[in-house]
C-alpha positions as CSV (number, residue, x, y, z in Angstrom):
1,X,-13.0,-10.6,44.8
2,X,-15.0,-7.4,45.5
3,X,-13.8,-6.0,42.7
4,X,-14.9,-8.2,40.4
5,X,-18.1,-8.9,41.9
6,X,-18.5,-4.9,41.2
7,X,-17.5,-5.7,37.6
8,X,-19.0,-8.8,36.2
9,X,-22.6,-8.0,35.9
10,X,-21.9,-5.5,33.2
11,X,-19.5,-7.7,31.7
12,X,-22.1,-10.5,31.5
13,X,-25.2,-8.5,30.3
14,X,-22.4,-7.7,27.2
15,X,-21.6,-11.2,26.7
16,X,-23.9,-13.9,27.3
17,X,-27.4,-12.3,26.9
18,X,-26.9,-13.2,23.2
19,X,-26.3,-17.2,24.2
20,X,-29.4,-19.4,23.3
21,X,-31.0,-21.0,26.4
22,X,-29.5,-24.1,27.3
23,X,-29.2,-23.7,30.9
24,X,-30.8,-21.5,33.7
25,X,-31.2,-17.8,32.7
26,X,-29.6,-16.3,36.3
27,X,-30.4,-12.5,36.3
28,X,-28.0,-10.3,38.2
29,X,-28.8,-7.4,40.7
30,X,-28.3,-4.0,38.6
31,X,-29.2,-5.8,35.1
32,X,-27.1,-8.4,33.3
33,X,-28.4,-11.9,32.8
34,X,-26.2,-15.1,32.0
35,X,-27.0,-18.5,30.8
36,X,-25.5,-21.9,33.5
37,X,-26.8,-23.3,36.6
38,X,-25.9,-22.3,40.1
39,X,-24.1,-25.0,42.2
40,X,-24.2,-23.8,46.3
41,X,-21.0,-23.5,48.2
42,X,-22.3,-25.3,51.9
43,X,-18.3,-24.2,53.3
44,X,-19.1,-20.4,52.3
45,X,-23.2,-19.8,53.1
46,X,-23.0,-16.4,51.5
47,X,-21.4,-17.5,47.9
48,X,-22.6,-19.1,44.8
49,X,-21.2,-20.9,42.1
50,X,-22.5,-20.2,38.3
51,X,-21.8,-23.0,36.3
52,X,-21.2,-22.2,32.6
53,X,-21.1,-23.9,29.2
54,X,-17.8,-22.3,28.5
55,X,-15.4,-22.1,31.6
56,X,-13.8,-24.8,32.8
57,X,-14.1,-22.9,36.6
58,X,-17.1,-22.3,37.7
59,X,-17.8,-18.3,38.2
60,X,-18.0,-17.4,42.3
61,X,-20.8,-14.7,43.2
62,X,-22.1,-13.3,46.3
63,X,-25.7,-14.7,47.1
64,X,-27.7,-11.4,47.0
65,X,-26.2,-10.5,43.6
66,X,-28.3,-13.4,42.1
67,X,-31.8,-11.5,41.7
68,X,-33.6,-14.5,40.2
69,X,-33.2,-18.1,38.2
70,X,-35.7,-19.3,35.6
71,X,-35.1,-23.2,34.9
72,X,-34.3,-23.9,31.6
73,X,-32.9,-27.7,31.3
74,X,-29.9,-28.2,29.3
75,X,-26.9,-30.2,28.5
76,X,-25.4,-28.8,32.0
77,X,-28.3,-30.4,34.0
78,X,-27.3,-33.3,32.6
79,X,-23.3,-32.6,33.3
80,X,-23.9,-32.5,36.4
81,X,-26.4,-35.2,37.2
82,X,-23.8,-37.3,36.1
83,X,-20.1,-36.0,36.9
84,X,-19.8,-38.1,40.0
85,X,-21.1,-41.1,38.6
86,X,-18.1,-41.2,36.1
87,X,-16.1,-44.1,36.6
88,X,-12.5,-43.2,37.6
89,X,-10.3,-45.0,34.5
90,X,-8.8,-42.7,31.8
91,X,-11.0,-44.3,29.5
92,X,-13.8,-43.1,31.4
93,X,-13.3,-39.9,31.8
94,X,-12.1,-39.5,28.4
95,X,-15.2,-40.7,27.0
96,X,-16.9,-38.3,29.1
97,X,-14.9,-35.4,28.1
98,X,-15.9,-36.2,24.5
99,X,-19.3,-36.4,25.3
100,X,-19.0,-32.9,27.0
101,X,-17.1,-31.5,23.5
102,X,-20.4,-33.1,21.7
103,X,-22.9,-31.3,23.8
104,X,-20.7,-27.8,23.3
105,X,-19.3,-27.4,27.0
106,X,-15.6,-27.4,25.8
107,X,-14.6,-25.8,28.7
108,X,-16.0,-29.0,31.2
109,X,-14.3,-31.3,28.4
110,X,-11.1,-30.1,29.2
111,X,-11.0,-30.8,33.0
112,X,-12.1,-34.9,32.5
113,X,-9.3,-35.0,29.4
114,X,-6.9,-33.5,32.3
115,X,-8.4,-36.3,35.0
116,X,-7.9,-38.8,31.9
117,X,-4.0,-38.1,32.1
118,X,-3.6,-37.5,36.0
119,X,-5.2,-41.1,35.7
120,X,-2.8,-42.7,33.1
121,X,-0.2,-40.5,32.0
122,X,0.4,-42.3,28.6
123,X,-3.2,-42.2,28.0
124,X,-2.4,-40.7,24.0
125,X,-6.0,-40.1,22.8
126,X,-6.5,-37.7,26.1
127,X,-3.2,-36.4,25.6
128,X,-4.1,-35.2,21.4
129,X,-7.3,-33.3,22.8
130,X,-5.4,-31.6,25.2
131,X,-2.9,-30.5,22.5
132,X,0.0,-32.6,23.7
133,X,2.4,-34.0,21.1
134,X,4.8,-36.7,21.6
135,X,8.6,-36.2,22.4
136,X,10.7,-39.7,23.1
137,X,8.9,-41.5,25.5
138,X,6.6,-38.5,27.1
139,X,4.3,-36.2,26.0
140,X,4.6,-32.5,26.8
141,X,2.7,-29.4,25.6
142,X,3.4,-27.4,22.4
143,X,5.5,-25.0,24.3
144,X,7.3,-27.4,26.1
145,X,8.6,-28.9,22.3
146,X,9.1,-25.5,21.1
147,X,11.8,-25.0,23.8
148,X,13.0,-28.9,23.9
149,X,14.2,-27.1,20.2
150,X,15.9,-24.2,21.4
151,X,13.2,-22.0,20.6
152,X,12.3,-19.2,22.5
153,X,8.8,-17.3,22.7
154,X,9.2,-13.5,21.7
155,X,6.1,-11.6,22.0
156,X,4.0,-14.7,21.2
157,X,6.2,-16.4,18.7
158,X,8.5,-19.1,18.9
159,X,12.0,-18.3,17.4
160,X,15.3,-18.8,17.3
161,X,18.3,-17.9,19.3
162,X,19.5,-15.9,16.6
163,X,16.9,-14.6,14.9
164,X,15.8,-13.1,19.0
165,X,19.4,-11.4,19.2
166,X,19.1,-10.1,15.7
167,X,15.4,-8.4,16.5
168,X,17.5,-7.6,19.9
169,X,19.9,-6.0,18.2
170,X,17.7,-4.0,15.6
171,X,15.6,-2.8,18.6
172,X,18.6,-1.6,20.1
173,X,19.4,-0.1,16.4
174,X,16.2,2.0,15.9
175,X,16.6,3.5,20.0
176,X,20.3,4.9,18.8
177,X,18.8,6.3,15.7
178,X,16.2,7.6,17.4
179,X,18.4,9.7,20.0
180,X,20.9,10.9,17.6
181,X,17.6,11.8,15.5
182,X,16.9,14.6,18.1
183,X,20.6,15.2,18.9
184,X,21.0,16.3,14.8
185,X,17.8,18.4,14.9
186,X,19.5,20.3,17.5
187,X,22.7,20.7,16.3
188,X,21.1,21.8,12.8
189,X,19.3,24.7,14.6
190,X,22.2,25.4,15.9
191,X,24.3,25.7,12.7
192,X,21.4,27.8,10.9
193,X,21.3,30.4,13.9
194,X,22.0,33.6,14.3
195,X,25.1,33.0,16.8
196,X,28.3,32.5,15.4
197,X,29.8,31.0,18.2
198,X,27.2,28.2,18.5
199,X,27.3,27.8,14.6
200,X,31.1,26.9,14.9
201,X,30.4,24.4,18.0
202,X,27.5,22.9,15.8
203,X,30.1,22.6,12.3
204,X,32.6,20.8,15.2
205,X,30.5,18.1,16.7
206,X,29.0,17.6,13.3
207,X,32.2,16.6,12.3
208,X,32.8,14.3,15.0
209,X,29.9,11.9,14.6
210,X,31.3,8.7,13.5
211,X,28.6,6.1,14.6
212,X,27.2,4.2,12.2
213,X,23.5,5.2,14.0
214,X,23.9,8.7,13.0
215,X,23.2,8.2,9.8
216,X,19.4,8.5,8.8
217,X,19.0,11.5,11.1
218,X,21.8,13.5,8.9
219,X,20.1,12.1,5.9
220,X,16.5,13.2,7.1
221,X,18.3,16.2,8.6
222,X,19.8,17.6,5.7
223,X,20.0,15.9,2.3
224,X,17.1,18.4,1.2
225,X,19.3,22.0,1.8
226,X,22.1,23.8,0.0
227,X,24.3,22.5,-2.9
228,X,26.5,23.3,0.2
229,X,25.2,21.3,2.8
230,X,24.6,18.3,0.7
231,X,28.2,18.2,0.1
232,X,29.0,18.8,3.9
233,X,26.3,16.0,4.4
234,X,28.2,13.7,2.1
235,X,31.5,14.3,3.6
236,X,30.2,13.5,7.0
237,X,28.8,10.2,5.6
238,X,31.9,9.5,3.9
239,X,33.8,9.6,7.8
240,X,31.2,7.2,9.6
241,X,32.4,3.4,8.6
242,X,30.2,0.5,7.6
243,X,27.0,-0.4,5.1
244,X,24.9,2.3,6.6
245,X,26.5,5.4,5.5
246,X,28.0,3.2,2.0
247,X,23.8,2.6,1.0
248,X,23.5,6.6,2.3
249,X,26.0,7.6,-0.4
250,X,24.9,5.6,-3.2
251,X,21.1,6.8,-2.3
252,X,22.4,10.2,-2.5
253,X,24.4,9.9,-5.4
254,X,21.3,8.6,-7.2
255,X,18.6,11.0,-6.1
256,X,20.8,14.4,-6.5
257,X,20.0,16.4,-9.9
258,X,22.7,19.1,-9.4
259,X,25.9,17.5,-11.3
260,X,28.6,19.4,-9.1
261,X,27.2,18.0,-5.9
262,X,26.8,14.2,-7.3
263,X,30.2,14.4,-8.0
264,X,31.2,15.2,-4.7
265,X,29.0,12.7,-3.3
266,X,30.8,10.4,-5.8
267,X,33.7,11.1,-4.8
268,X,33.1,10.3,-1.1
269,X,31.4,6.9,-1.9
270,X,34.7,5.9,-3.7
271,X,36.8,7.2,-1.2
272,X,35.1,4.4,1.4
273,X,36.4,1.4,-0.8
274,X,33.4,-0.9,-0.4
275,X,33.4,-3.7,-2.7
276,X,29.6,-3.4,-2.8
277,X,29.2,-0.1,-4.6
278,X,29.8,-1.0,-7.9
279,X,26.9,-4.1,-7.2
280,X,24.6,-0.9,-5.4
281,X,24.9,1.2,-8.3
282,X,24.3,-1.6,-10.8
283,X,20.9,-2.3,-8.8
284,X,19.8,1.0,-10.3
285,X,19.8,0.0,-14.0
286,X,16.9,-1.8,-13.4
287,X,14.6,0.8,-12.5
288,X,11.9,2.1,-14.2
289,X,12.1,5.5,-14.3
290,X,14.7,6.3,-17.0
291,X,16.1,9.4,-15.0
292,X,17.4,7.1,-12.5
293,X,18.7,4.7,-14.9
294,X,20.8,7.4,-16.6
295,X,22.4,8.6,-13.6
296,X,23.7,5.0,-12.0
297,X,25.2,5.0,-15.6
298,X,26.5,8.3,-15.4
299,X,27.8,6.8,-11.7
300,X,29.5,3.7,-12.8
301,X,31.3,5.6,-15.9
302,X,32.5,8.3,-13.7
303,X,33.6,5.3,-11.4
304,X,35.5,3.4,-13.9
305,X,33.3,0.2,-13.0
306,X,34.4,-1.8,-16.8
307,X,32.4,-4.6,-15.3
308,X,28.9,-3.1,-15.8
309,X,29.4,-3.1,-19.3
310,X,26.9,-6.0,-20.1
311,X,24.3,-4.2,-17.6
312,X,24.8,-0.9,-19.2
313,X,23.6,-2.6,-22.6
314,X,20.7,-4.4,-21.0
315,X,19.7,-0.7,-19.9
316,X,20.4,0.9,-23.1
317,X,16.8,0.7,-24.1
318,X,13.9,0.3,-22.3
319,X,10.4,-1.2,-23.6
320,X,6.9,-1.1,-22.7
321,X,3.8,-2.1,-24.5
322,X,0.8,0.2,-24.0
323,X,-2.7,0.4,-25.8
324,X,-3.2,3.1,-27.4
325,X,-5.5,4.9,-29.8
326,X,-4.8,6.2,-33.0
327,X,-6.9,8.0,-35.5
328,X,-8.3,5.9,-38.7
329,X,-7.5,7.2,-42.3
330,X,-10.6,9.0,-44.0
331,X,-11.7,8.4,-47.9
332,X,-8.6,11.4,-49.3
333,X,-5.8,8.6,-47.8
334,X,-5.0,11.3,-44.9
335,X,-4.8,11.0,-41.4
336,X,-7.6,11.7,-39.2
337,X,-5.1,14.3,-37.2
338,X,-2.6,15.7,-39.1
339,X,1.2,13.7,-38.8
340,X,2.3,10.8,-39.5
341,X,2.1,7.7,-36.3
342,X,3.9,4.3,-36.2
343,X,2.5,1.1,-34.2
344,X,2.4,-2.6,-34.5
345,X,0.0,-4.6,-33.4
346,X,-3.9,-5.5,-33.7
347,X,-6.5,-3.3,-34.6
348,X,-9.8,-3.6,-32.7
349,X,-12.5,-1.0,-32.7
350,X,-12.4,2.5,-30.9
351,X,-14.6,4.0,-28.8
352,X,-18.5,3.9,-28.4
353,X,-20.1,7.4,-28.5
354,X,-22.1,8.1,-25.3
355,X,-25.0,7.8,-24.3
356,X,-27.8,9.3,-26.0
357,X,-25.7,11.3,-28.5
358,X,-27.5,11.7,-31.6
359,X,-26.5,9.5,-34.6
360,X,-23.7,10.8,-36.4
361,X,-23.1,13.9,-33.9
362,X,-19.0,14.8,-34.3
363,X,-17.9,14.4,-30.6
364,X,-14.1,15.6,-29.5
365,X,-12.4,13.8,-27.5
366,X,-8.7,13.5,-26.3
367,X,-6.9,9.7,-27.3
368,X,-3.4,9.4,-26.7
369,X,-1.4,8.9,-29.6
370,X,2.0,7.8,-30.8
371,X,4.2,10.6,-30.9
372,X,7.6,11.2,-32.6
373,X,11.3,11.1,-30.6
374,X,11.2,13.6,-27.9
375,X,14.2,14.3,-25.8
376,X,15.5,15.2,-22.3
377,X,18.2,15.6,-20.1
378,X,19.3,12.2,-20.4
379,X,17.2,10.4,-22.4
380,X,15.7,10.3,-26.0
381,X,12.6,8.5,-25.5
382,X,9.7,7.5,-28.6
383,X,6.6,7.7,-26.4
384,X,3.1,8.4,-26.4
385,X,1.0,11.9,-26.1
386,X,-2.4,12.9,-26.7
387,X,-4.4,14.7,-29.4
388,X,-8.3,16.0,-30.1
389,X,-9.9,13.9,-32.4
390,X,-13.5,13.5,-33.2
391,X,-15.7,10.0,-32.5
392,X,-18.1,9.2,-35.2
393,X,-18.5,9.7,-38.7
394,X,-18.9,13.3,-39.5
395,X,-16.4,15.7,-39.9
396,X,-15.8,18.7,-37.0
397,X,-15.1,22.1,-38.3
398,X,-11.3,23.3,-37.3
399,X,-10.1,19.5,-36.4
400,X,-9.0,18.6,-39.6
401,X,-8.8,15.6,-41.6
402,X,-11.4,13.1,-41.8
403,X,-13.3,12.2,-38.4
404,X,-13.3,8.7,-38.8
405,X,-13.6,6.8,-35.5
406,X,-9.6,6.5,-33.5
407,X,-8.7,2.8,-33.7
408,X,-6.9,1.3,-30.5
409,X,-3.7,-0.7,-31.1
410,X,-1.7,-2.6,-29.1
411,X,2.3,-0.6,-29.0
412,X,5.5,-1.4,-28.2
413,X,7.2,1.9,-26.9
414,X,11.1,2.5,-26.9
415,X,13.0,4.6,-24.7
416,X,16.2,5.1,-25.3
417,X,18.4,6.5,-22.7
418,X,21.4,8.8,-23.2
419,X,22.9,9.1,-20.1
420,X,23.6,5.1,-21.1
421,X,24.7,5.3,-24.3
422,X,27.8,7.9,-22.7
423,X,28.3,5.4,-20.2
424,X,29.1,2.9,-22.9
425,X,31.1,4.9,-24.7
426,X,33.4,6.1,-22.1
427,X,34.0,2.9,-20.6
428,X,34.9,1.3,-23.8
429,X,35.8,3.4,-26.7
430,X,33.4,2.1,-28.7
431,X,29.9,3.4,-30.1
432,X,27.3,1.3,-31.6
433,X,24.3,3.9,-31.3
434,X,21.3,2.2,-29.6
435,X,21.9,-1.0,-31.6
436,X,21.7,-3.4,-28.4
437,X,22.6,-6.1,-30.9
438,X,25.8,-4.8,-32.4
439,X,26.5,-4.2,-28.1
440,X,25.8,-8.0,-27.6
441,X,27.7,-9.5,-30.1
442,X,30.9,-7.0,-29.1
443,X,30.7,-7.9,-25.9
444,X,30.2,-11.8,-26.3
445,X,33.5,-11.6,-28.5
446,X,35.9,-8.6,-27.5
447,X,34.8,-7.3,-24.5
448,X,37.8,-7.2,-21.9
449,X,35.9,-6.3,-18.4
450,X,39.6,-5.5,-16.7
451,X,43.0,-4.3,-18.7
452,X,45.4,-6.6,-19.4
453,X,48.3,-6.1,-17.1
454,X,51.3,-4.4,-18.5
455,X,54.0,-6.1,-19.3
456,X,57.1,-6.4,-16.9
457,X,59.7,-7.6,-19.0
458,X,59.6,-6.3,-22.8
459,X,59.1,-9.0,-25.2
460,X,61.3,-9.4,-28.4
């Protein structure tokens, strides 16, 4: 109690010397001031009681802590002028209690609802205010339904059995990948020492890791070194069974550039047999970024997956609409910018010249434009660049062409991906360009996802 008598005078001057006045301002030895009225204790001489709007106890203090009180009448006053005049029904006090919730003291409202249900135990409005619901023929709290339902509270929510031993279990997850975490950092300054010896022990134990928890600290560990490590990396994934290290491989297999090594890591991935790869891989055809795209294609051909033949069309090209600007034609039929540039769609106005500039004042600018088929490893792609072209109506010396004002369009942009297209053709012989159309209609009426099984007994 000392303690807190040491404490709750600068507590108070924090919180309540903001409250309006509408009880007795009580100012506290060594500054601090709250707002209630002080009820004496005759059994202790030396204490005080501070009655406040809020709490449902009142707050205890030593006598000479209270410096001085200036009367202000108020709602508590009145609380307890009439307290013990309450009659002792449920009604009663319940009626009191909402009087007490009217006049703000929620805290004093809560102890007559409680009298109301010592009093009558079925007493239902009482019960509601107090946040009780009814279960058969009681009531009981909101916690006490909760686990009437088999719920349990977890860190201040109510859950389920199985939904606890699942955040159990992932807690007990993240600890094991944690530890073998710092186990792997070590064991990877070990195999890039100097020492022989401890490389050799390091190459050993790496080699023995089969737990499944191992296996983001190898992949944070060393899926950014050597065309030689990755491979090492992959064939210690390919050792550790279950999802973990299968959705390790098939990230790897995705993000690695280097041919060689992706077919390695291919190559370990396979040799795990999970049904799910193929369905992994094919997740990857949906992305936008077309590098990515091309090599889950490059994946599923090299794994013989037939059956991603219809997805491999759906990714054969890719669209996106984009406004752009392009330059107007000038009074010789020419293009603002030398070229030629294909859109489709409406033409709306292009840019406003800034401020101030001085009518008809040739101002260069850079406007992306349409551009012409550009390549790359894995993809042929019609996309969009940017050129200088003037804004206004006056020609600019070394631009070219007439400097009309750039018009923006609405585009449609086509990628087309290689890596796809290869992908197609090796798992079915067939080659139908980028014509996703011609690819439709095949496989809607010849497509075979599987061979047909050989014949055991030759036919006449």
């Amino acid at each position: 109690m000392s303690r807190a008598f040491i404490l709750f005078p600068a507590i108070a001057a924090c919180v309540f010397t903001a409250i309006p006045c509408r009880a007795d301002s009580i100012e506290l030895r060594g500054g601090g001031e709250i707002q209630g009225v002080v009820v004496p204790d005759p059994s202790q001489p030396g204490i005080v009681q501070v009655q406040t709007e809020k709490s449902a106890k009142p707050l205890v203090f030593r006598k000479s802590q209270i410096l001085r009180v200036t009367r202000q009448p108020g709602p508590l006053h009145d609380y307890l002028a009439n307290r013990d005049k309450i009659d002792t029904t449920a009604q009663a006090q319940y009626d009191f209690g909402l009087w007490c919730e009217e006049t703000k003291l929620t805290g004093l409202a809560q102890i007559h609802y409680e009298k109301a249900v010592a009093i009558d135990p079925q007493f239902g409005p009482a019960h509601k205010k107090l946040g009780h619901v009814r279960h058969g023929d009681r009531w009981i709290t909101y916690d006490q339904q909760r686990e009437a339902q088999g719920l349990i509270k977890h860190k201040g929510r109510w859950i389920s059995q199985a939904e606890k031993e699942k955040l159990d279990a992932r807690a007990t997850q993240s600890s094991e990948q944690s530890s073998w975490a710092s186990r792997i950092k070590l064991l990877r300054a070990k195999l890039f020492g100097d020492d022989p010896v401890r490389r050799a022990e390091a190459e050993t134990q790496l080699g023995e890791i089969h737990d499944p928890a191992a296996v983001p600290g190898l992949v944070r560990a060393f899926s950014a070194d050597s065309d030689a490590v990755r491979i090492r990396l992959a064939t210690a994934l390919g050792v550790i069974e279950g999802e973990d290290s299968t959705d390790a491989l098939v990230y790897l297999v995705i993000a690695e550039a280097n041919v060689d090594v992706r077919q390695a890591m291919l190559e370990e991935l396979l040799r795990k047999r999970d049904p799910d790869t193929a369905s992994k891989l094919m997740l990857y055809l949906r992305n936008k970024n077309s590098v990515i795209v091309g090599r889950a294609a490059w994946s599923l051909a090299a794994s013989r997956t037939t059956t991603a033949v219809p997805k491999l069309v759906d990714a054969l090209t890719q669209s996106e609409k984009k406004m752009v600007v392009v330059p107007s034609t000038g009074p010789s039929g020419g293009g603002g910018i030398g070229g030629s540039f294909t859109f489709a769609g409406e033409v709306s106005g292009g840019p406003t010249l800034p401020p101030n500039t001085p009518q008809g004042f040739g101002v260069v600018g850079s406007y992306p434009v349409i551009t012409g088929v550009a390549t790359a490893p894995g993809a042929i792609a019609f996309g969009a660049g940017s050129v200088q072209a003037p804004v206004g109506n006056t020609p600019v010396s070394g631009v070219g062409g007439y400097g009309g004002r750039p018009m923006v369009s609405r585009v449609t942009l086509v990628y087309e991906n290689a890596e796809v297209l290869e992908a197609l053709k090796s798992l079915t012989g067939m080659n139908f360009g980028f014509d996703r159309a011609a690819w439709k209609k095949w496989v809607g009426t010849s497509f075979r996802p599987e061979p047909a099984p050989a014949r055991r007994v030759p036919q006449p």
